[in-house]
N, C-alpha and C positions, 0 to 999 in steps of 0.2 A: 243205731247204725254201726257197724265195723267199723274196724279201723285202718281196715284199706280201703280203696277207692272201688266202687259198685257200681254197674249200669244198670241204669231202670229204665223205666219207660214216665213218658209224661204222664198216663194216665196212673200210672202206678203214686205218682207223686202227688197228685190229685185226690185217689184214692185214698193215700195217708194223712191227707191232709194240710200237706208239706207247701203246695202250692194249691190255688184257685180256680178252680175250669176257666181254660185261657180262652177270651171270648173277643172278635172282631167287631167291625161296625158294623151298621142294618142296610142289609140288604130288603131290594124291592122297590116298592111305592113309599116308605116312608124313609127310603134313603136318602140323604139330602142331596139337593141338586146346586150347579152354579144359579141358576135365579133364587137361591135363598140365602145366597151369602150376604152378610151385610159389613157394614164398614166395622164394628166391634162387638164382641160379645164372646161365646165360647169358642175357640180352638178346635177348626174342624182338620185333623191332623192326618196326611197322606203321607207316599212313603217320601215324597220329596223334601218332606217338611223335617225328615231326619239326616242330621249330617255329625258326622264325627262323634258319634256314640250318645249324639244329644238334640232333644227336640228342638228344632228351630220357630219358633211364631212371630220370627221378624215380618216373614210374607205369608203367613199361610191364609186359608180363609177361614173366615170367622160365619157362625151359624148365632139367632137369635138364641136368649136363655130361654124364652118360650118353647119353641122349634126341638130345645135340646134338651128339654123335659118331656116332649111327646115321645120321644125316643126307646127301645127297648133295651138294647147293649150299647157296649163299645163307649162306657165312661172309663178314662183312663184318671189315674192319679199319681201322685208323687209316688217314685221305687216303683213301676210297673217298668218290665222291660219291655220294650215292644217289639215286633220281628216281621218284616214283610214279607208277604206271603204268594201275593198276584203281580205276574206281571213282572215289576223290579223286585229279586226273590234275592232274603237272607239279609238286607240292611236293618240294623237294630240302633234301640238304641234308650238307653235308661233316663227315666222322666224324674227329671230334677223339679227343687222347690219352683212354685210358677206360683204368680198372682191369679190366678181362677180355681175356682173351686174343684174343677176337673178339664179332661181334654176328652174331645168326641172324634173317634178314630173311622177312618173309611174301613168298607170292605176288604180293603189287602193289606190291611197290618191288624195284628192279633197281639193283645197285651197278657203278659205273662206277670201273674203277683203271688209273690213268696208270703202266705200264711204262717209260716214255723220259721226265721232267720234263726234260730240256734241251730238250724241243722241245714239250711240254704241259704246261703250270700244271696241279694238278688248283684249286686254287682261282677261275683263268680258267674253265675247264670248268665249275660250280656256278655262276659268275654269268651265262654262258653260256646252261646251262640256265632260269635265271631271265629272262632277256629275253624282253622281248613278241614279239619275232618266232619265237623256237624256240617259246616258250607256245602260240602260235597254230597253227605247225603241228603240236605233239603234240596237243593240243584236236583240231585236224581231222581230223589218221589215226587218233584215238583212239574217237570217237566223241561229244565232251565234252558234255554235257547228255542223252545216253542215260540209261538206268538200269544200263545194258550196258558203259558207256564201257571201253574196256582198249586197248591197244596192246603184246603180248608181244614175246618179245627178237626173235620174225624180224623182225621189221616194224621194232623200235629197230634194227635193224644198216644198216635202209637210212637212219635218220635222218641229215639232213645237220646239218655243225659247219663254221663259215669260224672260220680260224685265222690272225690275225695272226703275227708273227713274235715269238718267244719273247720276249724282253723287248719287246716291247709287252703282252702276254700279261700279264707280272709286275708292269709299269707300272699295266694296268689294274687287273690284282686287288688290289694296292696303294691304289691310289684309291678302290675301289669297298668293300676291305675296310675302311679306314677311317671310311669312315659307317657301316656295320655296327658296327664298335665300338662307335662312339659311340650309336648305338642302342642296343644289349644292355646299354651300361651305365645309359643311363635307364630301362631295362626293370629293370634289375636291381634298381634304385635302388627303383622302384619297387613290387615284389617287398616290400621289407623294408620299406616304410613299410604298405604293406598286409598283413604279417602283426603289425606292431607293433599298427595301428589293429584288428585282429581280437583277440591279448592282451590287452589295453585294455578290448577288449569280454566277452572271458572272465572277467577279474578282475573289475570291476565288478558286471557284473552275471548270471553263470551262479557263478561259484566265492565272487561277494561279498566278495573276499578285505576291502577295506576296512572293511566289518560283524565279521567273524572275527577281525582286529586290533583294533578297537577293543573287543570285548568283552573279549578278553585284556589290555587295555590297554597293546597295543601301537602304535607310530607306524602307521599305515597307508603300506600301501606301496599302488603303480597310477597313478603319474605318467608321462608321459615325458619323459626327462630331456634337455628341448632339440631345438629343429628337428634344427640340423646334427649331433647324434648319435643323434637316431632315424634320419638317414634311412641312414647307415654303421652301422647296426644295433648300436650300443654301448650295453651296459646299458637297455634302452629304458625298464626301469619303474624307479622311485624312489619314495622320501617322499612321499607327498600334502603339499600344502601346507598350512598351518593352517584356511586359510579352506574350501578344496576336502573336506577331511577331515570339518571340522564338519559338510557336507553329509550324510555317512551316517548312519544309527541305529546303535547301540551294541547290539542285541539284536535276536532275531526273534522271528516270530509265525506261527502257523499260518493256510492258507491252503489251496484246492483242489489245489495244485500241492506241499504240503508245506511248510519254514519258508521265509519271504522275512524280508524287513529290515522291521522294524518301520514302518509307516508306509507302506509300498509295498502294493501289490496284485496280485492276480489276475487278471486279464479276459479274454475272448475278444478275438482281435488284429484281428476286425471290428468291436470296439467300440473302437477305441481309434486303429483307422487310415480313411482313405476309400482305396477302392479302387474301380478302374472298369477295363471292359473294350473292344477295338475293335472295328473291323470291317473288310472290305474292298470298297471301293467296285466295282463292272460294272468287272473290268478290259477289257472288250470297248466300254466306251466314250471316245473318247479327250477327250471336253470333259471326264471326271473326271478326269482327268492331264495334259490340257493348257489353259494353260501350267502349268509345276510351279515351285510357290509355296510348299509347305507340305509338312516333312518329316515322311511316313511311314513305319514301321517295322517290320517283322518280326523275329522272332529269329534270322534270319538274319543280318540285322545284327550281333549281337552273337557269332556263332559265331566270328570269327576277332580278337576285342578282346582286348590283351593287358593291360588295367586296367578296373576294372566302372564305365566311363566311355563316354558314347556322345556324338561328337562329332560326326556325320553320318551320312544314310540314305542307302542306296544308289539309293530311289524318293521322287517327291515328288508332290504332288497340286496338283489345282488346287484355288479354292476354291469350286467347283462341287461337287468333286470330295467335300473337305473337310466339306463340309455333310450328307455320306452317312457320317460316322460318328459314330455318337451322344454318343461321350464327346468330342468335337471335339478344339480344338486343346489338349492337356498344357502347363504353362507347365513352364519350365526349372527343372531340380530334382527332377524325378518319378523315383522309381526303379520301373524296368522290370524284372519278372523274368517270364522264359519260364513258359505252362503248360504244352506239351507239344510234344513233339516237337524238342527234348528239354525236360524239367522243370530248370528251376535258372540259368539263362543270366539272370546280374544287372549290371543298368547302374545310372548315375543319369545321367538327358538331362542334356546343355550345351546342349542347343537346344529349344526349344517344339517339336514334336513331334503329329501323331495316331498310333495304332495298328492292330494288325489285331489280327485276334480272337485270335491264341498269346500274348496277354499280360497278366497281372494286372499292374495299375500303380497305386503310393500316392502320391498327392498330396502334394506340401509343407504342407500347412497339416493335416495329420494330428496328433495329441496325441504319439503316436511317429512325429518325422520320420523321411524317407527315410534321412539318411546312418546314423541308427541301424539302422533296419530293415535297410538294407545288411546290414549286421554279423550282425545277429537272422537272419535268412533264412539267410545262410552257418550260424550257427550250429546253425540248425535244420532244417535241407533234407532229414534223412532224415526226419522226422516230416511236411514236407510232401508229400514223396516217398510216403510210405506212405498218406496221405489221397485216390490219384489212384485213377484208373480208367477203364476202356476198351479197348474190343476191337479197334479198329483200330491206335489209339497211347493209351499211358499222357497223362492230362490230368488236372490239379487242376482243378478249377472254382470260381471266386469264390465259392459257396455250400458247396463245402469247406473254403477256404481260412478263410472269419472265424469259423469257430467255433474254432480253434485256441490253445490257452490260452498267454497270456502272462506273463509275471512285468511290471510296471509301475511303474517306480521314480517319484520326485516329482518334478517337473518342475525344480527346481534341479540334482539330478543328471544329469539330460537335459540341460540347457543347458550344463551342465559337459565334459560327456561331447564333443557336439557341436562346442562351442568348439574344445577341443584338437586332437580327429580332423580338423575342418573346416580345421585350420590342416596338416595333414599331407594331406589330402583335397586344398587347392588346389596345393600343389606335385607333389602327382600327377599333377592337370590340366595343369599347365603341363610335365610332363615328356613328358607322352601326347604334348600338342599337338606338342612340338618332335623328337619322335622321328619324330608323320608326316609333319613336314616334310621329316626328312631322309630318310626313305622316300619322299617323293615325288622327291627331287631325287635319288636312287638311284638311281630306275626311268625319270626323265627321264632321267640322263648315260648310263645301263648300254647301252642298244641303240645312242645316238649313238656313245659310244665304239667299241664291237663294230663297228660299219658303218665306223667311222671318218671319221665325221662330224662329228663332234666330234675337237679334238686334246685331248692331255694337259693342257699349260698353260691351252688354257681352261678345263678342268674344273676343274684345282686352282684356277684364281684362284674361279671358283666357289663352292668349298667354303670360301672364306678369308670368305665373306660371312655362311656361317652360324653 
């Protein structure tokens, strides 16, 4: 190879040996179906199943090791990059160590394996694929905004790759995998204060444990014990404090929902929250969207959020535009949850905000604020889930949604509740925000670099800023 940077083609790389004929899952009759998923065994991996440059198998489905010996293609293994292809077009993402012997990929992701690393990163290759200029031309020999979108392996073997010289290659994947760390670890960080702050919400107020204890007259436990060890996930819940504990009642009482804590209630969750819905202004006129002043939001928005935090819409309105939605402009703090297509997709705005019609949204100044509701909604999403209907796509309707019964603890337990999570709640904001920053400063250096546009030392002086 030269010693500058060359564009080939995949099949060229193929040809030399450099990489592997990049091959998909099976198509046809021996394609695996959902009746052959079972509870464990091989990683049947789609493109859902990738997030943040890494295979996720927390949920995916799993296929028998029998099943996935019948199989012709589409064994994935550790260092394969993957790249989707159908449908959700251009998410990648490089196959770290895993406990199975290999991963079995569907139809719409196609795994790519570097034969020669002295002359191919595969980690170069993955961030490769992520740059806006490869993005754009798989988008446009793919079909991208079809319903049809696909690009299969003939059509990938003509895709073109420029290839620096191998340690540049290393250099960048070095630079660029270093914000990515530091990503995943705010991601992760974040992960645990939000399953902390959902325990929290469990013991409280669905398991009651603090009522349970104290009728046995025991210490009540359901504290958590410390910022900086909730968010390292250590021991989260502790001793209630003396003061927090006298909050609870010591007995229950019956109630339409069965026993609650003495003192709390039952209610329907539209009498006890304001909820309002949006709409979408003549997208065919453009004084409604211009100039754009006032952020609008679909649940599209929040389909690719990795915290149920919405910091920016990807549309904005004018406020001509603005004045065509009835519930207007939402002040900061409203949590947003999807009603359909799909049901369940939950933010709380960091920005004032309107909506479209996909969304039920509770006001701050509800009796049950939002960051509880957050919690409640998680909590309860298949009972919500189960109240929807419709023939085109599944939708809850605000006139489903408030008759839904809630348990209603006293407003000092609310405050209580609130207090602590909101103090877990704002270092999540602050982790979100600093994670897009260095997503954005990722996806700025990643193509300069690649074109070489950008040198090394200026990137890294760069990165010393954030």
């Amino acid at each position: 190879m030269s010693s500058e940077s060359h564009t080939c083609t995949v099949e060229e790389l193929v040809a030399s040996g450099i990489l592997a004929p990049p091959l998909d899952g099976n198509h046809g009759a021996i394609h695996p179906k959902a009746s052959d998923f079972v509870p464990s065994g091989i990683p049947f991996i789609m493109a859902s199943d990738m997030h943040d440059g890494r295979v996720d198998t927390t949920n995916c489905a799993f296929i028998s090791q029998k099943q996935a010996s019948s199989l012709r293609k589409g064994f994935s293994k550790s260092g394969d990059v993957l790249l989707s292809h159908k449908a959700t077009i251009g998410r990648t993402a490089l196959v770290g160590d895993m406990g199975y012997p290999y991963l079995v990929l569907t139809p719409q992701v196609t795994y790519y394996r570097v034969l020669k690393p002295t002359l191919l990163n595969n980690r170069f290759l993955k961030y490769y694929f992520d740059s806006q200029p490869f993005q754009e031309t798989l988008a446009a020999w793919a079909g991208s905004g079809s319903t049809r979108a696909y690009l299969g392996i003939t059509a990938q073997r003509k895709l073109p790759i420029t290839l620096p010289p191998i340690s540049t290659q290393k250099a960048i994947a070095e630079t660029v995998g270093a914000l990515d760390d530091r990503i995943a670890l705010l991601r992760e960080t974040n992960a645990t204060l939000e399953a902390i702050a959902q325990a929290l919400f469990k013991s409280w107020f669905v398991d009651f444990d603090p009522v349970h204890a104290k009728q046995l007259g025991r210490i009540p436990e359901g504290a958590v014990q410390g910022s900086t060890s909730a968010a390292q996930g250590r021991m989260p819940l502790a001793a209630l404090d003396e003061a927090t504990a006298a909050l609870f009642p010591d007995s229950f009482e019956e109630s339409v929902l069965g026993l609650v804590p003495r003192g709390w209630r039952a209610a329907p969750i539209g009498d006890v929250v304001e909820i309002v819905g949006g709409g979408t202004p003549d997208t065919k006129e453009p004084s409604f969207w211009e100039p754009a002043e006032h952020c609008w939001t679909t649940p599209k928005d929040l389909s690719g959020i990795h915290s149920p935090i919405l910091l920016s819409t990807d549309r904005k309105l004018s406020t001509k535009g603005l004045a065509k939605v009835s519930s207007g402009l939402l002040p900061t703090g409203t949590l947003l949850m999807s009603s359909r297509a799909p049901i369940g997709y939950l933010a709380i705005a960091q920005v004032p905000l309107a909506i479209n019609q996909g969304y039920i949204a509770i006001l701050p100044a509800s009796e049950l604020p939002p960051l509880f509701m957050l919690y409640w909604c998680r909590q309860n999403m298949d009972n919500i889930k189960g109240r929807a209907n419709g023939s085109t796509f599944m939708e809850i309707s605000k006139k489903a949604f408030r008759p839904i019964p809630a348990v209603v603890p006293n407003s000092k337990v609310i405050k209580a509740f609130v207090d602590v999570v909101g103090a877990l709640f704002e270092r999540l904001v602050e982790n979100e925000k600093q994670a897009q920053t260095l997503a954005t400063l990722r996806d700025t250096l990643l193509p300069r670099l690649i074109s070489g546009q950008l040198r090394l030392p200026e990137a890294e002086a760069m990165l010393e800023t954030v």
